[in-house]
PQR file with spaces between the fields and no chain letter, atoms N, CA, C, O and H, PARSE charges and radii, in Angstrom:
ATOM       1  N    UNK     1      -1.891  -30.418  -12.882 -0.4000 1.5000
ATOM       2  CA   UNK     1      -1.537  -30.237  -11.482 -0.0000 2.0000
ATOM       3  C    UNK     1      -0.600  -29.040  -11.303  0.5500 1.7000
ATOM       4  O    UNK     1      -0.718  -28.309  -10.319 -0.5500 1.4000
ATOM       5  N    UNK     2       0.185  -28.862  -12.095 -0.4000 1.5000
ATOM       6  CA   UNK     2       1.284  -27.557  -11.992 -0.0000 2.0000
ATOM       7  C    UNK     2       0.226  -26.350  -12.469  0.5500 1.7000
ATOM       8  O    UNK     2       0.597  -25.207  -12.200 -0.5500 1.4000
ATOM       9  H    UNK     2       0.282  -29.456  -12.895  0.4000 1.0000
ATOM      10  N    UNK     3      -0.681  -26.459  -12.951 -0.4000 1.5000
ATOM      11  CA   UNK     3      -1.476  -25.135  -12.914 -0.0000 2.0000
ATOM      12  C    UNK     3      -2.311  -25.113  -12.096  0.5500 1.7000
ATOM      13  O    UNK     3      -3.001  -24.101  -12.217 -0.5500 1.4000
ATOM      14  H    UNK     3      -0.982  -27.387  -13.169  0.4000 1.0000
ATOM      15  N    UNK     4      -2.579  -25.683  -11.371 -0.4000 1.5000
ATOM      16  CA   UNK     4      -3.573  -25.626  -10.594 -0.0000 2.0000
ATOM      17  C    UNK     4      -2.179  -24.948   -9.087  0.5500 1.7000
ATOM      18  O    UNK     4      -2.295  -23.889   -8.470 -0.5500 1.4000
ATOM      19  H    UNK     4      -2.018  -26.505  -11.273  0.4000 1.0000
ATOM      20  N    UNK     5      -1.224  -25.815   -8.940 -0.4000 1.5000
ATOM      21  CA   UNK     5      -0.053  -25.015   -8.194 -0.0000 2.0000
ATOM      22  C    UNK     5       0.495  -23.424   -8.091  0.5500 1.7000
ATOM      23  O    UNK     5       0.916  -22.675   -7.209 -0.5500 1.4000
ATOM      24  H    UNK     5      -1.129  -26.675   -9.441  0.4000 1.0000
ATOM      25  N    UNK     6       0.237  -23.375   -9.499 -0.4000 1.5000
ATOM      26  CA   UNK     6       0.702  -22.006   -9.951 -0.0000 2.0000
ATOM      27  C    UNK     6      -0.506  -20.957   -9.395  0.5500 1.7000
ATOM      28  O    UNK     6      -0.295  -19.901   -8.800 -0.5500 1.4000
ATOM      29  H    UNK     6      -0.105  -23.984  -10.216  0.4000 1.0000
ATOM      30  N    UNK     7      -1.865  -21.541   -9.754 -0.4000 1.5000
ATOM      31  CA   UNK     7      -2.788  -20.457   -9.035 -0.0000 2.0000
ATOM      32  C    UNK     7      -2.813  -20.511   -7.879  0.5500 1.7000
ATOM      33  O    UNK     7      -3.354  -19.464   -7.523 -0.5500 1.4000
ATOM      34  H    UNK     7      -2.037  -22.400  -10.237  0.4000 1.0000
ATOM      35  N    UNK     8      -2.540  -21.138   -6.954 -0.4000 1.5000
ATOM      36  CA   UNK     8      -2.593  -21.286   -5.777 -0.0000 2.0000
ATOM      37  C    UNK     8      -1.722  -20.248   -5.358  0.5500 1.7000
ATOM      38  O    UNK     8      -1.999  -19.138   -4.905 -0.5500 1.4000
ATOM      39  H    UNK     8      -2.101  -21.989   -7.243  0.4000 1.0000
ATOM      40  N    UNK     9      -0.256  -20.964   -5.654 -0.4000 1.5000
ATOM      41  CA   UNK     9       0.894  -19.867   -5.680 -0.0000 2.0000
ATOM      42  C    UNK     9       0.624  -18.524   -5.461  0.5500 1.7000
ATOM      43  O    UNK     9       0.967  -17.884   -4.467 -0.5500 1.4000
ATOM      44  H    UNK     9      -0.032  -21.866   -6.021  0.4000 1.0000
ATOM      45  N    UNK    10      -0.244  -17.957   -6.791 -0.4000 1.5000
ATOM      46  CA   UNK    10      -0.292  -16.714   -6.954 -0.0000 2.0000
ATOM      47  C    UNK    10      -1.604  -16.264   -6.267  0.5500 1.7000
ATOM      48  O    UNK    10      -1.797  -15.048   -6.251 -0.5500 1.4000
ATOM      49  H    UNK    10      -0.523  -18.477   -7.599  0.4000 1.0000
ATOM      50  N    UNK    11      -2.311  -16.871   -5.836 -0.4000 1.5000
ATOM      51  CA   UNK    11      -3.480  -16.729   -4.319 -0.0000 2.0000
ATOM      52  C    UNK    11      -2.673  -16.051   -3.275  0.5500 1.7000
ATOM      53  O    UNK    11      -2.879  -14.926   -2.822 -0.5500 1.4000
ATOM      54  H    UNK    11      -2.155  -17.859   -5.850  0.4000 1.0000
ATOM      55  N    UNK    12      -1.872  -16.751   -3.000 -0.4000 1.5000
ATOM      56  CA   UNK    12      -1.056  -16.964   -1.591 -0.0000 2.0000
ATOM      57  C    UNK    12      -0.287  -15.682   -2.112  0.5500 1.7000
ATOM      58  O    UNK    12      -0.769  -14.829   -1.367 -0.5500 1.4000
ATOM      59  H    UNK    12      -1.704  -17.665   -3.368  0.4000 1.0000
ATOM      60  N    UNK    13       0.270  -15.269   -2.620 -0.4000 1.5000
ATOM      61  CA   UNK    13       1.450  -14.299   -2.988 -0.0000 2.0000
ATOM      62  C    UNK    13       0.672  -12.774   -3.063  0.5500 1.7000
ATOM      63  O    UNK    13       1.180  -11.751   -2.605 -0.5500 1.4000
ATOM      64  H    UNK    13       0.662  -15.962   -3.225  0.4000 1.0000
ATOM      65  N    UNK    14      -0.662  -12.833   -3.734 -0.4000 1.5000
ATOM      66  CA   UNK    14      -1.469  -11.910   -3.881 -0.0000 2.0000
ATOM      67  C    UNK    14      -2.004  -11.868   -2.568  0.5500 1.7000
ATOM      68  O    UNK    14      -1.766  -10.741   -2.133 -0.5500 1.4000
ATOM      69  H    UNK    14      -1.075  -13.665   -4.107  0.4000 1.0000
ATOM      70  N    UNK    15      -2.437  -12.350   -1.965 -0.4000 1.5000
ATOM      71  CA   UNK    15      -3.432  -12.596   -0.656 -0.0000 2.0000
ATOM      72  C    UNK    15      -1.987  -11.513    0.427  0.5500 1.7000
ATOM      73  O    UNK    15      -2.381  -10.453    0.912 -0.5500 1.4000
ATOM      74  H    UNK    15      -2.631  -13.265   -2.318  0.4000 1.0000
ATOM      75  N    UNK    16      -0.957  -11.796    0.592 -0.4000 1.5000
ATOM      76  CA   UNK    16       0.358  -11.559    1.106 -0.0000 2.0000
ATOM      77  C    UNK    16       0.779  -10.363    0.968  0.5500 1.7000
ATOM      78  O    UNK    16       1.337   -9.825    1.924 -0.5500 1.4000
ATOM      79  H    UNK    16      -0.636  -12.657    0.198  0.4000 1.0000
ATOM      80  N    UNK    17       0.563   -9.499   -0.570 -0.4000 1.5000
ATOM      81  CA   UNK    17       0.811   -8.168   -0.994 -0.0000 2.0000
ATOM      82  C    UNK    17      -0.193   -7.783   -0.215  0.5500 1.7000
ATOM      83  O    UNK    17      -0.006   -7.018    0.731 -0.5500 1.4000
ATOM      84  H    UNK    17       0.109   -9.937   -1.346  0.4000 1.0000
ATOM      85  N    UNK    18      -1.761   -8.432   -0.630 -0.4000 1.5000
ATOM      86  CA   UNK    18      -2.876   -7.211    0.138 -0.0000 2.0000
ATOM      87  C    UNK    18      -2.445   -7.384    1.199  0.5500 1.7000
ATOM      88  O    UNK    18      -1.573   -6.516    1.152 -0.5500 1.4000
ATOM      89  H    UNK    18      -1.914   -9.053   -1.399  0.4000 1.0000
ATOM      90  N    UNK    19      -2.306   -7.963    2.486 -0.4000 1.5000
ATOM      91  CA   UNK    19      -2.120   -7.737    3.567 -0.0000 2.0000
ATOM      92  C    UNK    19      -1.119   -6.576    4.106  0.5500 1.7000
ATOM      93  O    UNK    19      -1.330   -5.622    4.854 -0.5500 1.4000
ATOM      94  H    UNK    19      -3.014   -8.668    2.525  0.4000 1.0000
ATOM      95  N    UNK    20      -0.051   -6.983    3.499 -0.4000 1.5000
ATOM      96  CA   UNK    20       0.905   -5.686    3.402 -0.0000 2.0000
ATOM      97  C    UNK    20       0.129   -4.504    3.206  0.5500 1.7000
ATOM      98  O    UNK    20      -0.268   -3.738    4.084 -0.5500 1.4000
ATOM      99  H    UNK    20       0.121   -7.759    2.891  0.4000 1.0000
ATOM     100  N    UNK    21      -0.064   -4.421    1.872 -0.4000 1.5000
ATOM     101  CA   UNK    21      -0.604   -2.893    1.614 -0.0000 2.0000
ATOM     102  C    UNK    21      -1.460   -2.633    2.542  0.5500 1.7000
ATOM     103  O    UNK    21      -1.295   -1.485    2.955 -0.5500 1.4000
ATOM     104  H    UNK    21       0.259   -5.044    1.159  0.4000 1.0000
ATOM     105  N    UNK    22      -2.393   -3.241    3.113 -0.4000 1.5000
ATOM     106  CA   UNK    22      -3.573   -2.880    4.279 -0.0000 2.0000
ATOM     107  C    UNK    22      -2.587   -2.683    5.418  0.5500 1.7000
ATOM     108  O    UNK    22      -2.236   -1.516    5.590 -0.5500 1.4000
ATOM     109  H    UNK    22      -2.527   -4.174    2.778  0.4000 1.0000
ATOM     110  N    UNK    23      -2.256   -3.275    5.941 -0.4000 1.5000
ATOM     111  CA   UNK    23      -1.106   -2.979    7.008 -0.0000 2.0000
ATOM     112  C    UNK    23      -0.052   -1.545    7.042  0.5500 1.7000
ATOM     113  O    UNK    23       0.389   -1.090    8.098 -0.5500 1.4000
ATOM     114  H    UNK    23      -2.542   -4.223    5.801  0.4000 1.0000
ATOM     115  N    UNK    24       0.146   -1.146    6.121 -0.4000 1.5000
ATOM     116  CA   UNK    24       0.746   -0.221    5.571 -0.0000 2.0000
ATOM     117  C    UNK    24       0.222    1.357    6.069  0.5500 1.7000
ATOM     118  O    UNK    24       0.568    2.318    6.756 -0.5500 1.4000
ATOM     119  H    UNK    24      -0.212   -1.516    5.264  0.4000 1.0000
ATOM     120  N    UNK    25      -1.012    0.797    5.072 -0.4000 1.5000
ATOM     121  CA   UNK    25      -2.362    2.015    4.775 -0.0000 2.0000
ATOM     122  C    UNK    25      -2.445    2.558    6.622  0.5500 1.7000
ATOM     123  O    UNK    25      -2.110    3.553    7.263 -0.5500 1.4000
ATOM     124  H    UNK    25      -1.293    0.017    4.513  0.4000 1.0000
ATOM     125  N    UNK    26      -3.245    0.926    6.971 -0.4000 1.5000
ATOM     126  CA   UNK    26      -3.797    1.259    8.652 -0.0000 2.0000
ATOM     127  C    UNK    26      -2.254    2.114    9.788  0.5500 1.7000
ATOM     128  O    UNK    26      -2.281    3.189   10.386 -0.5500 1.4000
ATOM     129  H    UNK    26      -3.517    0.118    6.450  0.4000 1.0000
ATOM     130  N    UNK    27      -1.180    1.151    9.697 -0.4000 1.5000
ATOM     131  CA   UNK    27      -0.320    1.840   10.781 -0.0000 2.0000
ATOM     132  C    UNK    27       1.313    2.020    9.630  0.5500 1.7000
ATOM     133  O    UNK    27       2.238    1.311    9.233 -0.5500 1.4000
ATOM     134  H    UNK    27      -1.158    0.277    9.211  0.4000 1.0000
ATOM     135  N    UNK    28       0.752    3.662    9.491 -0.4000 1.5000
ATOM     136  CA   UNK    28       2.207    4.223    8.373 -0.0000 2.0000
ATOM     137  C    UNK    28       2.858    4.721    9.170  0.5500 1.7000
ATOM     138  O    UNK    28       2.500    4.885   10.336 -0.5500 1.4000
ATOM     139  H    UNK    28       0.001    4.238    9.813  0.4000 1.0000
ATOM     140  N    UNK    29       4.203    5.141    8.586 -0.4000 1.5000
ATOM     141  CA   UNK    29       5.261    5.222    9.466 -0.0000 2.0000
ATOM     142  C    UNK    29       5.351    5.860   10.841  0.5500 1.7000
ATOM     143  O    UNK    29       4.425    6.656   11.002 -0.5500 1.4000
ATOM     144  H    UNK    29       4.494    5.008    7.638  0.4000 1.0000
ATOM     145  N    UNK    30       6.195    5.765   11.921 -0.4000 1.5000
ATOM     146  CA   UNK    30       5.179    6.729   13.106 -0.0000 2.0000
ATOM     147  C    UNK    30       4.299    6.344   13.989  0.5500 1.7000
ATOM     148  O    UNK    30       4.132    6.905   15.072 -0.5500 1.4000
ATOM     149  H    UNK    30       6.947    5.119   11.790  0.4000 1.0000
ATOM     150  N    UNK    31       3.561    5.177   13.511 -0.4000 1.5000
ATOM     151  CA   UNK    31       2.044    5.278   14.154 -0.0000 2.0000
ATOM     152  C    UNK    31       1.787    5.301   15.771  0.5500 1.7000
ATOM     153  O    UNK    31       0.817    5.648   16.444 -0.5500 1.4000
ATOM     154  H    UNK    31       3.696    4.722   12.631  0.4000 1.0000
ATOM     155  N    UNK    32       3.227    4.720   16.139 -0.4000 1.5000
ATOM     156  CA   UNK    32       2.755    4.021   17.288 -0.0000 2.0000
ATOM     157  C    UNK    32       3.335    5.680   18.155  0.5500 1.7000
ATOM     158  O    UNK    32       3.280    5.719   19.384 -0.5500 1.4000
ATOM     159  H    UNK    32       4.016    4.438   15.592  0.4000 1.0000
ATOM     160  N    UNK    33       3.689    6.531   17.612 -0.4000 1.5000
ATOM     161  CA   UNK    33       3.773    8.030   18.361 -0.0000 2.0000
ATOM     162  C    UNK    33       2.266    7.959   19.409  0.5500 1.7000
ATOM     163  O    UNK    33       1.192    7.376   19.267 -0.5500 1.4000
ATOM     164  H    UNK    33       3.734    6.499   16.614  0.4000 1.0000
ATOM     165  N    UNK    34       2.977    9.104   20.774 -0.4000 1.5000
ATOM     166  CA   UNK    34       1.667    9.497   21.893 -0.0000 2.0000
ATOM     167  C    UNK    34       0.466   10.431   20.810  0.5500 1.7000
ATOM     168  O    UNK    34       0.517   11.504   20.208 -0.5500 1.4000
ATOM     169  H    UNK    34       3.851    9.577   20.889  0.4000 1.0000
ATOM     170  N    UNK    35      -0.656    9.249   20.995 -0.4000 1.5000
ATOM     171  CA   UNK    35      -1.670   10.277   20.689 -0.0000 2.0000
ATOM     172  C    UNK    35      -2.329    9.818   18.860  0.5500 1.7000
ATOM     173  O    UNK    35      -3.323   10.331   18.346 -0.5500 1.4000
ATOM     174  H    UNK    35      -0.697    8.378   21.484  0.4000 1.0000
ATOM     175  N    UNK    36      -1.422    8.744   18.201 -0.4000 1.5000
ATOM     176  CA   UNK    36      -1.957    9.005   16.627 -0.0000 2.0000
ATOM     177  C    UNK    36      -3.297    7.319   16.836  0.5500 1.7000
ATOM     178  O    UNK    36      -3.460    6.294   17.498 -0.5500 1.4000
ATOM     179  H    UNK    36      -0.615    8.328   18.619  0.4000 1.0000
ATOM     180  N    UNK    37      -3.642    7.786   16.190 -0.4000 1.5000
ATOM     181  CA   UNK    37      -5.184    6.821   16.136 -0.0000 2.0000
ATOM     182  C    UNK    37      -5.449    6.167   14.563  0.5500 1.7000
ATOM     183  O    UNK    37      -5.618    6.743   13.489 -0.5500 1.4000
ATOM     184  H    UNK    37      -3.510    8.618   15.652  0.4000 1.0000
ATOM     185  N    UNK    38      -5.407    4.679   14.920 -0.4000 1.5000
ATOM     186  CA   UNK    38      -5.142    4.498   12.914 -0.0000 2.0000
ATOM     187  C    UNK    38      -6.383    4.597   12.413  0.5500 1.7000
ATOM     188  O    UNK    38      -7.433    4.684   13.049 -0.5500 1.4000
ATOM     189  H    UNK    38      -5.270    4.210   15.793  0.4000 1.0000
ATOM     190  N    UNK    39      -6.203    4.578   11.065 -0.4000 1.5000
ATOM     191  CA   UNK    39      -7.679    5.584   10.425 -0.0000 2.0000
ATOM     192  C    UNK    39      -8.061    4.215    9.734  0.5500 1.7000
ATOM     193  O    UNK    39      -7.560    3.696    8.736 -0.5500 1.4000
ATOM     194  H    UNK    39      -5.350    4.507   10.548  0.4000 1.0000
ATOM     195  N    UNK    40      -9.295    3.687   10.709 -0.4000 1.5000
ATOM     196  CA   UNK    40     -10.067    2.747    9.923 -0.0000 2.0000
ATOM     197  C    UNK    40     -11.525    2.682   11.204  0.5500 1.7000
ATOM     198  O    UNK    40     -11.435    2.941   12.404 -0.5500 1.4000
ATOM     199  H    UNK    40      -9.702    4.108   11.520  0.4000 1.0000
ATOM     200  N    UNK    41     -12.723    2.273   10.469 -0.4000 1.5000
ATOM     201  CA   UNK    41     -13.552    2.171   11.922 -0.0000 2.0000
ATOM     202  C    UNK    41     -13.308    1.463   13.291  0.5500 1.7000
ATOM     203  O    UNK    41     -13.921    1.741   14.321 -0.5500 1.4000
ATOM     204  H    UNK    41     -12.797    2.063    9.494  0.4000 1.0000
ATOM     205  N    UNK    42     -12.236    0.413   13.161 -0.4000 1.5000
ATOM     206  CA   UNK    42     -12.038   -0.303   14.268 -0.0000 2.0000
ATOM     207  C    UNK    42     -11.020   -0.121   14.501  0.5500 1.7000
ATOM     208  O    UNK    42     -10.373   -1.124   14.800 -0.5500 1.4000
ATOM     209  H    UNK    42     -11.738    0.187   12.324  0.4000 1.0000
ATOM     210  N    UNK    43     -10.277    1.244   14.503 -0.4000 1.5000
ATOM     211  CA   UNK    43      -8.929    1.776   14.985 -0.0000 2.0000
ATOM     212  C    UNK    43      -8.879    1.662   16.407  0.5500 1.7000
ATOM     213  O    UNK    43      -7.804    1.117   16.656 -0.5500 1.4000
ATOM     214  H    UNK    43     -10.803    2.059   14.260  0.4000 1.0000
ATOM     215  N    UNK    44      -9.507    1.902   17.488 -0.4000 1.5000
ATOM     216  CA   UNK    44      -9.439    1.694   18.353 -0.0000 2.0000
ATOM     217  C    UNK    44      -9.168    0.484   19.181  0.5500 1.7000
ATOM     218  O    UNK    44      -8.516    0.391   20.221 -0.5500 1.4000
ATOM     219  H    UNK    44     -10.380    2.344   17.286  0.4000 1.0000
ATOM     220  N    UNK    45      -9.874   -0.515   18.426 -0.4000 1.5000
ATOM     221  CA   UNK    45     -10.052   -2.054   18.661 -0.0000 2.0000
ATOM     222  C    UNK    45      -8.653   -2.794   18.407  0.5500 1.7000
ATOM     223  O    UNK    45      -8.213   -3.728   19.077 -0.5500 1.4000
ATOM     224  H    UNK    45     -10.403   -0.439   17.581  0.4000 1.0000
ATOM     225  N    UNK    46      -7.850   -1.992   16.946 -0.4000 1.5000
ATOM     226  CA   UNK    46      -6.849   -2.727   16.284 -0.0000 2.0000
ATOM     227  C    UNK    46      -5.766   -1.788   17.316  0.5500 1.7000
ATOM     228  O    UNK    46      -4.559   -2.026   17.357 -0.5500 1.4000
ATOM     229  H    UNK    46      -8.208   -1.233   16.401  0.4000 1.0000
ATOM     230  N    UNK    47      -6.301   -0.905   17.969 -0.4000 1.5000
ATOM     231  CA   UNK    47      -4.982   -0.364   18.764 -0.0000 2.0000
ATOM     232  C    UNK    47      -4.706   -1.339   19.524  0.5500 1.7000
ATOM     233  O    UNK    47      -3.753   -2.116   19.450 -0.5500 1.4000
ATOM     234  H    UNK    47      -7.282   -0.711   17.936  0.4000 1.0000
ATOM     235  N    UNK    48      -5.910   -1.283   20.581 -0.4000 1.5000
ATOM     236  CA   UNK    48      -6.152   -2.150   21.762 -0.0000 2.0000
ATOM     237  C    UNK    48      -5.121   -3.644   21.802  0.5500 1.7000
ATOM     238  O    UNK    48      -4.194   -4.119   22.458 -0.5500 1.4000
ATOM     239  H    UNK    48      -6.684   -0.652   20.642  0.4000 1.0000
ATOM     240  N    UNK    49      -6.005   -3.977   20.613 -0.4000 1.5000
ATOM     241  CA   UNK    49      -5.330   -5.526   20.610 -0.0000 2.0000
ATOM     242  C    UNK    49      -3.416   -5.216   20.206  0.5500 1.7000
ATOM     243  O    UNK    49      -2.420   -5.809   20.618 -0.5500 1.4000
ATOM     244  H    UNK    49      -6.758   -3.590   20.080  0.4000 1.0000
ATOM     245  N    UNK    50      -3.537   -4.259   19.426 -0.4000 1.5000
ATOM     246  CA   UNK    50      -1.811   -4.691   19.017 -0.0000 2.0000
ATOM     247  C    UNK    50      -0.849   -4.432   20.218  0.5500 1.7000
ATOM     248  O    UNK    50       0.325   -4.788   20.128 -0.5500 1.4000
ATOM     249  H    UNK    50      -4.346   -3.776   19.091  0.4000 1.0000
ATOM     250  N    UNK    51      -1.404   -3.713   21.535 -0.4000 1.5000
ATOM     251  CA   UNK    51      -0.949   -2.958   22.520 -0.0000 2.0000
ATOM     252  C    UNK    51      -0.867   -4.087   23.448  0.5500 1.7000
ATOM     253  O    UNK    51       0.092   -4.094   24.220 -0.5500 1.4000
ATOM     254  H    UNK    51      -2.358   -3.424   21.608  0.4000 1.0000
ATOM     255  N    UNK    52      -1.836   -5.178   23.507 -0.4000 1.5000
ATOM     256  CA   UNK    52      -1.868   -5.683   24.691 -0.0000 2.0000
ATOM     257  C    UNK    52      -0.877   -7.196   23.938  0.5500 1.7000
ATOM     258  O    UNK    52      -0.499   -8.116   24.664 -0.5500 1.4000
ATOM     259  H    UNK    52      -2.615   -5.172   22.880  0.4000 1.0000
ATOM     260  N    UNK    53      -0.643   -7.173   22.637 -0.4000 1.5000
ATOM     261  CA   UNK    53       0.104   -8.120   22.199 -0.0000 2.0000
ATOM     262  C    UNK    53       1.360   -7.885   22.054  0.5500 1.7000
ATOM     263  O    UNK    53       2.175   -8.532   21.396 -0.5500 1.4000
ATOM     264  H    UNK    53      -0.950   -6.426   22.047  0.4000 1.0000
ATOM     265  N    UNK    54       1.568   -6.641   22.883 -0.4000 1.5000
ATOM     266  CA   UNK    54       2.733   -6.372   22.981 -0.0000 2.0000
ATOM     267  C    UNK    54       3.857   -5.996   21.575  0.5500 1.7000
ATOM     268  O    UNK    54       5.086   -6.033   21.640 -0.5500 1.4000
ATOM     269  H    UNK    54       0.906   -6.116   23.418  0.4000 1.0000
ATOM     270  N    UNK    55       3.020   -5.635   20.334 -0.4000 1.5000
ATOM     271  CA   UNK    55       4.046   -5.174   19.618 -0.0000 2.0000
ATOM     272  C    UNK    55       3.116   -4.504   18.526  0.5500 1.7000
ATOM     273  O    UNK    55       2.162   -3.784   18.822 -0.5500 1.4000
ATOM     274  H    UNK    55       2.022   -5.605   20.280  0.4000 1.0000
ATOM     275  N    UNK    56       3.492   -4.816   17.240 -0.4000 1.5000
ATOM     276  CA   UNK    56       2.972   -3.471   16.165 -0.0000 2.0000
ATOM     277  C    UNK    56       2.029   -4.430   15.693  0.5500 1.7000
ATOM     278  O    UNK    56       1.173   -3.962   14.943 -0.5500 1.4000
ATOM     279  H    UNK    56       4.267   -5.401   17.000  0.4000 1.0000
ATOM     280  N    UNK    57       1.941   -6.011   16.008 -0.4000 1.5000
ATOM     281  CA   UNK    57       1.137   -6.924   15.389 -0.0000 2.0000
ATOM     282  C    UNK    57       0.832   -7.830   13.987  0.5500 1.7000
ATOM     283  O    UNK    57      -0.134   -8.592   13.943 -0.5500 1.4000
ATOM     284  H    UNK    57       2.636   -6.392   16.618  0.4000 1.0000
């Protein structure tokens, strides 16, 4: 049972870094400057929504 915890653990912890790093990648420092567009195909879409949610998302 404690290994089966431990992978989980490290699911969740790994799963947590990628998000970061993707988050990172899509809106780097700056982003939300007049005019910058984040560089992925649904940049527009991920603008949209983070804009109308009122923050960086």
């Amino acid at each position: 049972m404690i290994v089966f915890g431990a992978v989980v653990f490290g699911v969740v912890l790994g799963a947590a870094v990628f998000a970061l790093r993707q988050h990172n990648r899509m809106f780097p420092k700056g982003w939300d400057r007049t005019g910058w567009e984040p560089r992925s195909t649904g940049g527009w879409f991920v603008t949209k929504f983070t804009w109308l949610s009122g923050g960086r998302g």
